[in-house]
Residue frames as qw, qx, qy, qz and C-alpha x, y, z in Angstrom:
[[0.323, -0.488, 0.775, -0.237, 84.30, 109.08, 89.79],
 [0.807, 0.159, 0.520, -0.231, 81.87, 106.30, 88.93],
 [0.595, 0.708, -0.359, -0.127, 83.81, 106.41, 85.22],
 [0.291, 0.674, -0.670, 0.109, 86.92, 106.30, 86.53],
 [0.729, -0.252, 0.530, -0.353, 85.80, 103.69, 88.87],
 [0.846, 0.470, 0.179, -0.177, 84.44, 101.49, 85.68],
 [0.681, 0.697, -0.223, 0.028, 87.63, 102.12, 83.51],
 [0.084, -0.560, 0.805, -0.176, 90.25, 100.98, 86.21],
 [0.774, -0.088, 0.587, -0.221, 88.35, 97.85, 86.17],
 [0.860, 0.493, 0.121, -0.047, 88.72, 97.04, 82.83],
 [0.561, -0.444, 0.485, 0.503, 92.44, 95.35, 83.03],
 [0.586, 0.509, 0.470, 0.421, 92.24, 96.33, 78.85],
 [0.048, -0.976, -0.024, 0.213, 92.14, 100.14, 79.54],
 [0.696, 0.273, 0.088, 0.658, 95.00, 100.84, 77.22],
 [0.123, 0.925, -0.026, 0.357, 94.04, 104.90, 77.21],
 [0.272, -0.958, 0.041, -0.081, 95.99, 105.06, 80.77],
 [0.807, -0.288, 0.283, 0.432, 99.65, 103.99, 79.61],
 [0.295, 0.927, -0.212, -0.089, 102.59, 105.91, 78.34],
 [0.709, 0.407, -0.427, 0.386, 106.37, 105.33, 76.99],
 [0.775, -0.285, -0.342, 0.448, 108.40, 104.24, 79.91],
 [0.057, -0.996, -0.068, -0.002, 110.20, 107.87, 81.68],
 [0.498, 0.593, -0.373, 0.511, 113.45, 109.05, 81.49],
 [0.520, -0.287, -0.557, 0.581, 115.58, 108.85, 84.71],
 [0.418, -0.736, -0.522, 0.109, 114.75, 111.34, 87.47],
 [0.275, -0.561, -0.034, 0.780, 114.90, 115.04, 87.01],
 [0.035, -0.132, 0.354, 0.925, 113.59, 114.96, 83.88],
 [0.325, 0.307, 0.239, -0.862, 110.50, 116.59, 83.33],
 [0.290, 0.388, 0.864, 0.134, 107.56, 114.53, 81.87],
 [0.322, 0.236, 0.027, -0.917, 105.19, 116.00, 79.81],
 [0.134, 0.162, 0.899, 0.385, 102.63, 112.94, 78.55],
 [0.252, 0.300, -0.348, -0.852, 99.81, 113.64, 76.28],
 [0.825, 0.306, 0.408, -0.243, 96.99, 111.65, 74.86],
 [0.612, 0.664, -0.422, -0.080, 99.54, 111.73, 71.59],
 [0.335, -0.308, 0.848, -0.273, 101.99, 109.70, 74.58],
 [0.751, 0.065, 0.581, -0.306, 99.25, 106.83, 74.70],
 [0.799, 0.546, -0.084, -0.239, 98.29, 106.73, 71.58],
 [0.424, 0.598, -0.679, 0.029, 102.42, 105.59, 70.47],
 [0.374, -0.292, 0.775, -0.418, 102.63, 103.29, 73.64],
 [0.732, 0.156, 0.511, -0.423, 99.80, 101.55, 72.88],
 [0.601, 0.693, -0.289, -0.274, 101.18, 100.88, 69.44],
 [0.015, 0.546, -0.822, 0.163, 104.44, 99.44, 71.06],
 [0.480, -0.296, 0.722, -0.401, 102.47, 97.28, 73.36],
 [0.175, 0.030, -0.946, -0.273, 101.61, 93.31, 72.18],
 [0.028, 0.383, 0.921, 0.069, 98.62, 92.02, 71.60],
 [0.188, -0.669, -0.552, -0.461, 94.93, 93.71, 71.58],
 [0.537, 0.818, 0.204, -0.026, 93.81, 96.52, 70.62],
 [0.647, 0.397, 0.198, 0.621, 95.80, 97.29, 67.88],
 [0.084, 0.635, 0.025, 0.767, 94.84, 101.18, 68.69],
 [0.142, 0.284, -0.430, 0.845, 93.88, 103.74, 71.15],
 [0.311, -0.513, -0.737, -0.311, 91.22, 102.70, 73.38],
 [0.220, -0.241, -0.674, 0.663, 89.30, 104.52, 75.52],
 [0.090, -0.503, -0.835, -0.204, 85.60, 104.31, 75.46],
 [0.288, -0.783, -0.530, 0.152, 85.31, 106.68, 78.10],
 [0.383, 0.781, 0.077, 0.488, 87.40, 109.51, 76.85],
 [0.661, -0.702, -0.243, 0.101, 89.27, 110.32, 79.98],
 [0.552, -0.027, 0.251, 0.795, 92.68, 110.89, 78.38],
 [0.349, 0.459, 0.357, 0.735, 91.26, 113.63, 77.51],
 [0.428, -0.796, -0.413, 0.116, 89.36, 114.74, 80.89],
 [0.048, 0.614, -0.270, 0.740, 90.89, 117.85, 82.86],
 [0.556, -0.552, -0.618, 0.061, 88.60, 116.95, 86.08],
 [0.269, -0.915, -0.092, -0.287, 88.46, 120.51, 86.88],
 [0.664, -0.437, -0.077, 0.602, 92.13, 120.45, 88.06],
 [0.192, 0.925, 0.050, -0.325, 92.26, 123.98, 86.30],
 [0.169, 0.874, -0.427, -0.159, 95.47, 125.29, 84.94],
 [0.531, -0.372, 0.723, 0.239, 97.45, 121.56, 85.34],
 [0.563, 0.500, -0.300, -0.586, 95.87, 120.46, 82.21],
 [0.900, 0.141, -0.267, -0.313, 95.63, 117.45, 80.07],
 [0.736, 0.191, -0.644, 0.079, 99.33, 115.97, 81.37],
 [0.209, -0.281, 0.738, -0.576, 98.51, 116.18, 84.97],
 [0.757, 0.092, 0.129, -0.634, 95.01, 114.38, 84.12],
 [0.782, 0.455, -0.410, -0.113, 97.22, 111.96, 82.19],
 [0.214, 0.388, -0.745, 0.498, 100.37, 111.52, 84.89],
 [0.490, -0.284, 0.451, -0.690, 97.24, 111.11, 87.38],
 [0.960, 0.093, 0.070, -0.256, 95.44, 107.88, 85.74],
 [0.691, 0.388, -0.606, 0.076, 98.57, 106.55, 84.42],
 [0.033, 0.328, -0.806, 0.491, 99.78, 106.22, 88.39],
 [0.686, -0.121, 0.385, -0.605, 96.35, 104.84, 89.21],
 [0.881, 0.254, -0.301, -0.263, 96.49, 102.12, 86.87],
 [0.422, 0.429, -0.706, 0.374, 100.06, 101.34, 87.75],
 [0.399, -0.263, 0.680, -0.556, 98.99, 101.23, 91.75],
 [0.800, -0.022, 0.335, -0.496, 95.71, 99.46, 91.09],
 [0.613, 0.536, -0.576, -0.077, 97.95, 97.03, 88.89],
 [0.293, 0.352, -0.757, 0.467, 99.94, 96.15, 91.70],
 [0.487, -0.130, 0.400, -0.766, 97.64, 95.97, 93.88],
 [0.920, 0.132, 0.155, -0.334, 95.21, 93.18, 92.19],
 [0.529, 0.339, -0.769, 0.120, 98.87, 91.32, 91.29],
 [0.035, -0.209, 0.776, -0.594, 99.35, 91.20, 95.22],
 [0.640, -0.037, 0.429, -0.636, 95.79, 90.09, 95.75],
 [0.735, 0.419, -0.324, -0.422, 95.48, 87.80, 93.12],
 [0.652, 0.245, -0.713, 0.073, 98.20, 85.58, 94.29],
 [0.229, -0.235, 0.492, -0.806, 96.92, 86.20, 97.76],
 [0.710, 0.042, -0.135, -0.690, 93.92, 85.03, 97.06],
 [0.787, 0.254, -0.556, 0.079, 95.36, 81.18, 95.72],
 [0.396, 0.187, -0.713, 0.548, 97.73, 81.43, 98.82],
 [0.432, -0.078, 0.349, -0.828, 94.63, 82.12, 101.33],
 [0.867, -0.003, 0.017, -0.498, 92.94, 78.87, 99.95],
 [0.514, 0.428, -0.734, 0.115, 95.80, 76.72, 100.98],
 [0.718, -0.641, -0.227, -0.149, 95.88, 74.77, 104.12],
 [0.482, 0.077, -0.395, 0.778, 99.15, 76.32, 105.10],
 [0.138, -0.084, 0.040, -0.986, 97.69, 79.89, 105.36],
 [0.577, -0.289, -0.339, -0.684, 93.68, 78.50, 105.65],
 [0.770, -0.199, -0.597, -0.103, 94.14, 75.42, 107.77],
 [0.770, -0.571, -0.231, 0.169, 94.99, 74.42, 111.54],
 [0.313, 0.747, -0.385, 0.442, 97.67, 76.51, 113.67],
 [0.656, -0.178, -0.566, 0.466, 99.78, 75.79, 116.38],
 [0.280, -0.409, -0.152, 0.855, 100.21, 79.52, 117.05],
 [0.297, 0.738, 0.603, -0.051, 96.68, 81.73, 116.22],
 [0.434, 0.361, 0.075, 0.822, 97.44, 84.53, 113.72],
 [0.240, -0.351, -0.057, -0.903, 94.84, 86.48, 115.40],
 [0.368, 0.054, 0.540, -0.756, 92.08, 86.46, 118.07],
 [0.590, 0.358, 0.504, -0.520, 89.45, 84.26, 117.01],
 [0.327, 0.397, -0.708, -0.483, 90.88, 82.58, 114.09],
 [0.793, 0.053, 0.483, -0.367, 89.11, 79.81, 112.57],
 [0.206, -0.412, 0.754, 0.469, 90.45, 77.57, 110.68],
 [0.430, 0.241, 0.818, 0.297, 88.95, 76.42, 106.72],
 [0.179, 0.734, 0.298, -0.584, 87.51, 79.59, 106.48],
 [0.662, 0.585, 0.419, 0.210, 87.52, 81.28, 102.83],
 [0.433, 0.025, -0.029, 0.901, 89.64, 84.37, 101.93],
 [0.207, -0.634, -0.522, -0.532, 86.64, 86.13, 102.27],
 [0.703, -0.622, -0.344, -0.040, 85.72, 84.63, 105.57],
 [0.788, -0.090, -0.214, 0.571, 89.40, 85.29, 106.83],
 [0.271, 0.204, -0.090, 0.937, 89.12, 88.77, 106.45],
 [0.453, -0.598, -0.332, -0.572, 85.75, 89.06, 108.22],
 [0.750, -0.610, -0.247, 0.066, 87.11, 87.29, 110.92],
 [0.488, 0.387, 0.012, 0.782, 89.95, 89.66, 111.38],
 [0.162, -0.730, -0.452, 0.486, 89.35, 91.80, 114.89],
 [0.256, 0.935, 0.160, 0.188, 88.36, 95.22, 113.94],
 [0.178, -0.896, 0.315, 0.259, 91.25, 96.96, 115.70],
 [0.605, -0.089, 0.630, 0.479, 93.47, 94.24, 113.44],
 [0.411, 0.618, 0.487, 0.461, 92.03, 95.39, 110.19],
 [0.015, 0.996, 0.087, -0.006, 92.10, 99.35, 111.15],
 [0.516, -0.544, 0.445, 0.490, 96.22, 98.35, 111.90],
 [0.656, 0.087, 0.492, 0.566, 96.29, 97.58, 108.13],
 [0.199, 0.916, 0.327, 0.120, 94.24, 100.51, 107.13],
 [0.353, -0.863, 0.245, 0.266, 96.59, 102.88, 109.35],
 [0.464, -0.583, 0.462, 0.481, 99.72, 101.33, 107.59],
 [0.511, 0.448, 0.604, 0.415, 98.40, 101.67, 104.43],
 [0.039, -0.988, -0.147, 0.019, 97.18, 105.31, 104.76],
 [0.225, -0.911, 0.141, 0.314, 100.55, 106.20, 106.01],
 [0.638, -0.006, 0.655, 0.404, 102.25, 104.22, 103.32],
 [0.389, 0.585, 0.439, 0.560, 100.43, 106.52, 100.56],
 [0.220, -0.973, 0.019, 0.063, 100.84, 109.66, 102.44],
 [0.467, -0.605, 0.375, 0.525, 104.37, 109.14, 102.24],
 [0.567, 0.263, 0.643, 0.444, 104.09, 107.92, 98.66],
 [0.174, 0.872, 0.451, 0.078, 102.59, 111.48, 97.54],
 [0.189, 0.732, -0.063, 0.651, 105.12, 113.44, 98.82],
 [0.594, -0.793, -0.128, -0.040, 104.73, 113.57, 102.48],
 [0.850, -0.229, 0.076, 0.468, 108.45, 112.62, 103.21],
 [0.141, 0.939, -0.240, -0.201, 109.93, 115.09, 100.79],
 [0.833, -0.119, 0.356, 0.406, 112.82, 113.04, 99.71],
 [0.084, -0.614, 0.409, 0.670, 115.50, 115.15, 97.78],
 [0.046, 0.255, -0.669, -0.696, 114.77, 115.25, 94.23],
 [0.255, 0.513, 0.800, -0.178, 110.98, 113.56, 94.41],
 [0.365, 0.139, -0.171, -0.905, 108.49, 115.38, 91.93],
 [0.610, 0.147, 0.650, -0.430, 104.95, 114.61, 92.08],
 [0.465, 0.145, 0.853, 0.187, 103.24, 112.65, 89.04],
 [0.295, 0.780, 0.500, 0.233, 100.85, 115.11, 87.95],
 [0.028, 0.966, -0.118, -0.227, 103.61, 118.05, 88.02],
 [0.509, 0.710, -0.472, -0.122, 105.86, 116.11, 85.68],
 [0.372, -0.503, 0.737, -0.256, 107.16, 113.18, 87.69],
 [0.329, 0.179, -0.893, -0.249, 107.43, 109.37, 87.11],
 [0.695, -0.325, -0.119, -0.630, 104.15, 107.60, 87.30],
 [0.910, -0.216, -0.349, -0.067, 104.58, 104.53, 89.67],
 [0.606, 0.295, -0.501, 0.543, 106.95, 105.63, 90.80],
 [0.759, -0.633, -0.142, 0.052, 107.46, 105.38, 95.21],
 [0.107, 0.789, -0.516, 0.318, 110.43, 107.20, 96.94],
 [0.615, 0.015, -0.714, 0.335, 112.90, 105.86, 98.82],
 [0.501, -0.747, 0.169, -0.402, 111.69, 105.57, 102.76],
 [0.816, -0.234, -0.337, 0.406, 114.49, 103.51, 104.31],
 [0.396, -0.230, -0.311, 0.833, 115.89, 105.36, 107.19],
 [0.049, -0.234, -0.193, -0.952, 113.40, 108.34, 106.08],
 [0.464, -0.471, -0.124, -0.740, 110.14, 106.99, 107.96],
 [0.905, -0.361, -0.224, -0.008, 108.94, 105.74, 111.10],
 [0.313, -0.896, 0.269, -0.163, 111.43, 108.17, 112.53],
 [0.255, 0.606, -0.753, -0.024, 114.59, 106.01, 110.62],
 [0.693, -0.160, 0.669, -0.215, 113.03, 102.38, 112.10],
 [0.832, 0.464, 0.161, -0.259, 112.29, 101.63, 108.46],
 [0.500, -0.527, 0.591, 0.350, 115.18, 99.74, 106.85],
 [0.466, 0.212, 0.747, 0.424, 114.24, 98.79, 103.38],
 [0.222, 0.131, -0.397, -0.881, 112.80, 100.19, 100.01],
 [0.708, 0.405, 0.306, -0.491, 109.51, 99.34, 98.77],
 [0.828, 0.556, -0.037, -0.059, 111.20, 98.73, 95.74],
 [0.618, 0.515, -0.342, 0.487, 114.40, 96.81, 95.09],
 [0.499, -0.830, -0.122, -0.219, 114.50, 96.54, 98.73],
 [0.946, -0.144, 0.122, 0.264, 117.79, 94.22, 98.74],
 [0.204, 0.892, -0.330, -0.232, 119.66, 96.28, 96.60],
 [0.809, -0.219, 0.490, 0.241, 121.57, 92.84, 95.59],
 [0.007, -0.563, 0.552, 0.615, 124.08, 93.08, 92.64],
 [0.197, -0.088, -0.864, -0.455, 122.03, 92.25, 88.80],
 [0.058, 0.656, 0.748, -0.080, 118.77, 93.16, 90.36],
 [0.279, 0.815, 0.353, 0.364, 116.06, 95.96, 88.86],
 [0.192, -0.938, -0.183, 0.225, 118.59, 98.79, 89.97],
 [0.486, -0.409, 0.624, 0.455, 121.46, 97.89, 88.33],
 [0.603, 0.412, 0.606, 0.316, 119.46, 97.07, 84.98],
 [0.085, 0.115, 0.488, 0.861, 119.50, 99.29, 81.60],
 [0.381, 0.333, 0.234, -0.830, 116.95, 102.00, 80.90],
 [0.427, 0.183, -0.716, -0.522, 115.91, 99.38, 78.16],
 [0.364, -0.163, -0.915, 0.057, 115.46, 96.75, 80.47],
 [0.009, -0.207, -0.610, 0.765, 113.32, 98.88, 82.71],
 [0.446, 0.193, -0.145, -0.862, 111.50, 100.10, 80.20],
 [0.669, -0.010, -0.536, -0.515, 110.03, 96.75, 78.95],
 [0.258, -0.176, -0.858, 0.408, 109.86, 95.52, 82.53],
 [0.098, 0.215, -0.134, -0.962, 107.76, 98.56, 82.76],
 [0.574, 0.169, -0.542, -0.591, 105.52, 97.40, 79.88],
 [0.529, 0.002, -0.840, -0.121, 105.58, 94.31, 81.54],
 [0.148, 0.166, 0.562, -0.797, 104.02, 95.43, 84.95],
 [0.223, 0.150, 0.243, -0.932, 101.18, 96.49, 82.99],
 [0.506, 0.170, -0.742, -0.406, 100.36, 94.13, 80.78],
 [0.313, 0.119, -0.883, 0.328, 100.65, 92.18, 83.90],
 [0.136, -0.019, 0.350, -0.927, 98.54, 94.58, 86.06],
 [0.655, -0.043, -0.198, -0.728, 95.48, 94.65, 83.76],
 [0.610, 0.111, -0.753, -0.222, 95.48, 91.07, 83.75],
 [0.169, -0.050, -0.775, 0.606, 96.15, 90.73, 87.67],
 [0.363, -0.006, 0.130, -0.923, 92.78, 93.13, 87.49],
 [0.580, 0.030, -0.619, -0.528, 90.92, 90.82, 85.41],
 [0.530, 0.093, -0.818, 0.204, 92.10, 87.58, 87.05],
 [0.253, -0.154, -0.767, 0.570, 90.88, 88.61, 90.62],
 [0.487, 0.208, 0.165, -0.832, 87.34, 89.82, 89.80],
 [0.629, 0.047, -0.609, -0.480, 87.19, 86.52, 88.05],
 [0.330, -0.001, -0.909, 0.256, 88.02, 84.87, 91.42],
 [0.182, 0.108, 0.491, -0.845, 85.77, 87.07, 93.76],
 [0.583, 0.155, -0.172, -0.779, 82.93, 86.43, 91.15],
 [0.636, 0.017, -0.754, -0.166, 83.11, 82.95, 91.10],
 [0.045, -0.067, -0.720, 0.689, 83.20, 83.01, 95.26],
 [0.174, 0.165, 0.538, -0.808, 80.08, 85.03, 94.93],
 [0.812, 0.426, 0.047, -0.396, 77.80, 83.91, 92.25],
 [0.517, -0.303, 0.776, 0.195, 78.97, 80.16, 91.07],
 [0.600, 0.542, 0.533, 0.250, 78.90, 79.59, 87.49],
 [0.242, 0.932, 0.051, -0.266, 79.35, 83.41, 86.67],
 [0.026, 0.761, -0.588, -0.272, 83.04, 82.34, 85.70],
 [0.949, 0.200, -0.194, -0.148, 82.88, 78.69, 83.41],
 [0.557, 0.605, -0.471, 0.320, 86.22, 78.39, 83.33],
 [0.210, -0.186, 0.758, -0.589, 86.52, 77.96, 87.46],
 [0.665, -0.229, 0.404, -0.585, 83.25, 76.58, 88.16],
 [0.942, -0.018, -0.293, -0.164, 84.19, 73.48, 87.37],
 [0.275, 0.394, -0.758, 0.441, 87.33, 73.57, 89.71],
 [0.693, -0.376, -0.597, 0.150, 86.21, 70.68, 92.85],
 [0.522, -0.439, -0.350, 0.642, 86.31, 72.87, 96.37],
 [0.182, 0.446, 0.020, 0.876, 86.42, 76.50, 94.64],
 [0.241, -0.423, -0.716, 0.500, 85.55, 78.49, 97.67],
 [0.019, 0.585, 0.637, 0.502, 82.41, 80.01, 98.42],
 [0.108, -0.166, -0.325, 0.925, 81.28, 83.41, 99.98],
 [0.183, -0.709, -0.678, -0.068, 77.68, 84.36, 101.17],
 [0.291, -0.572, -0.403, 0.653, 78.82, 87.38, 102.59],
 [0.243, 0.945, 0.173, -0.134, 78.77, 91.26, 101.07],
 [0.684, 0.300, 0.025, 0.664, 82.17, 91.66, 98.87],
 [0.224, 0.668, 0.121, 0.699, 81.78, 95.42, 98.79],
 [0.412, -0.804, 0.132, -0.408, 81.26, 96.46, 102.52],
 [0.664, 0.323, -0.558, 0.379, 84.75, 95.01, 104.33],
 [0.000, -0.204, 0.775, -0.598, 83.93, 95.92, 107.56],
 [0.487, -0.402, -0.336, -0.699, 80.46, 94.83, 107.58],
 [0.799, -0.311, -0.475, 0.197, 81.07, 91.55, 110.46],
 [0.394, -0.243, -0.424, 0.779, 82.34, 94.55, 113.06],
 [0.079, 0.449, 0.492, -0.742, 79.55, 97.26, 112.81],
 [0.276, 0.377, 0.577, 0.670, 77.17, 98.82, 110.84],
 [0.148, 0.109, -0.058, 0.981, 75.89, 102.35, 110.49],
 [0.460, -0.210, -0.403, -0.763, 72.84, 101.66, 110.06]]
């Protein structure tokens, strides 16, 4: 775990990308021979197949799925944790504004305070507020796994399209939900409507994106918590600072110890 921990940080991890998938129903098989061509396609550094920590090649004791469930499994982690540090990344920037940082008229929350860092903002956050986001995250990847069952859905590591998120409009939250996760609008000339070309190097362009989104927001959190570690910021006037513990997110509402 502490690998795979290490190698989703590094927004360079080429090993855990493959050639875009074929629409839905048809059966994936990717391969470390997959990467290896992908990673060829893809612009800029490395030229080859990297992956320091040999994982493309792991099994992690999932017995009998073999190498392309081990393969379908990191590629969707990368993709998530892609997204994921995109959405935080520009979070981040928008959290040290004084729309979203400064004075309200109307408090987002109990005990808001206002100049606080994005840090600070999420410390002061009542515990039962932060366990609401937990909860609708949790039930957000429970559904994402499979939970729903949506007609035609196949999981990732049994031949299915990494990143890929069923549709849950009208399907959770007992039909309250009204939109997609993706391509919620469904507006005419947007990413449902496009060529399997254009998807594919939109695709390509997620990830490219992803790593970078990875990079980009461990350079910000590092520069919060240890000024100077990032040159390139510490000379930005105001960059906000954080005294607190990065790694323990609920620490300002209890501790175990």
């Amino acid at each position: 775990m502490q690998k795979l921990v290490l190698a989703l940080a590094l927004s360079g991890a080429r090993a855990f990308v493959a050639p875009a998938a074929p629409a839905a129903g048809v059966a994936l098989s990717e391969t470390k021979a997959d990467l290896e061509a992908l990673q060829k396609a893809l612009p800029g550094p490395p030229n080859s197949y990297w992956d320091p920590l040999a994982l493309g090649s792991a099994t992690f004791d999932w017995g009998p799925q073999g190498e392309e469930a081990t393969v379908g499994w990191l590629r969707h982690s990368e993709i998530k944790h892609g997204r994921v540090a995109m959405a935080a990344f520009v979070g981040f920037i928008a959290q040290c504004t004084p729309l979203v940082s400064g004075e309200h008229k109307y408090l987002p929350y109990k005990g808001y305070v206002a100049g606080c860092t994005p840090q600070e903002q999420w410390d002061n956050i009542p515990l039962y507020g932060k366990l609401q986001i937990f909860g609708l995250i949790g039930m957000l990847e429970s559904y994402g796994e499979g939970a729903g069952a949506p007609d035609g859905y196949v999981h990732y590591m049994k031949g299915g399209k990494p990143g890929y998120y069923p549709p849950i409009a009208g399907r959770a939250g007992w039909g309250q939900v009204t939109l997609d996760l993706w391509d919620p609008f469904k507006l005419p000339g947007g990413p449902s409507s496009q060529s399997a070309e254009a998807k594919a190097r939109g695709l390509k362009s997620e990830l490219l994106n992803g790593r970078a989104a990875m990079a980009g927001i461990f350079g910000l959190i590092s520069a919060s918590k240890v000024p100077g570690s990032v040159p390139f910021l510490a000379n930005i006037e105001g960059f906000p600072k954080y005294t607190g513990d990065v790694m323990v997110p609920f620490s300002n509402d209890f501790s175990l110890f």
